[in-house]
C-alpha positions, 0 to 999 in steps of 0.5 A: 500500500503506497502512502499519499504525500502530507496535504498542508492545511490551507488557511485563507490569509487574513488581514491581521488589521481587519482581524482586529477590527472585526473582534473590535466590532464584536466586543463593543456589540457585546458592550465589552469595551476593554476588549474593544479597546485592546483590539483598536490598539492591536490595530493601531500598532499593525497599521499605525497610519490609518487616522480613522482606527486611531479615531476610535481607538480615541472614543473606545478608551473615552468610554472607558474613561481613560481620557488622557489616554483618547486624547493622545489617540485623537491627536495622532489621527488629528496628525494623520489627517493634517498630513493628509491635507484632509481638512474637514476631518481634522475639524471634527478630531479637533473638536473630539479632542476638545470634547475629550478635554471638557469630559463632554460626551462625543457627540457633541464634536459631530 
């Protein structure tokens, strides 16, 4: 009897930065924003130039009441987005950071 050659195992390749965002999705629809938080940051290390996950890394840790730590994440989008030349983006971080600044809630930047 001959024996069939070993078949490695073929795992779809993932984005690890979409990953992270989609266990990101999950815990804050399970209302668990320590596990949001912590896969924004895992995001944010991987893909340290997207302005928008910076962005909501700012807001998940704003609801977790860590504000000087959501600051410093809404002012490294707000530098991704002037470097971007993205203007009306940049208002509305500035906006967030102060809101963040003023313990106001989030919404009042929109």
């Amino acid at each position: 009897m001959r024996r069939r050659p070993a078949r490695k195992l073929q795992s779809p390749t993932v984005d690890p930065v979409a990953g992270a965002v989609a266990r990101a999705n999950n815990a804050r629809r399970k209302g668990d924003r320590r596990a949001e938080a912590n896969a924004l940051r895992q995001a944010c290390l991987i893909d340290e130039y997207d302005a928008a996950l910076w962005t909501r890394l700012g807001d998940a840790l704003f609801r977790l009441s860590k504000h000087e730590e959501a600051v410093q994440a809404l002012r490294h989008a707000l530098w991704l987005r002037e470097r971007n030349n993205d203007e009306r983006r940049a208002r509305v971080t500035r906006k967030m950071i102060d809101c963040v600044s003023q313990g106001m809630p989030l919404t009042a930047a929109a």
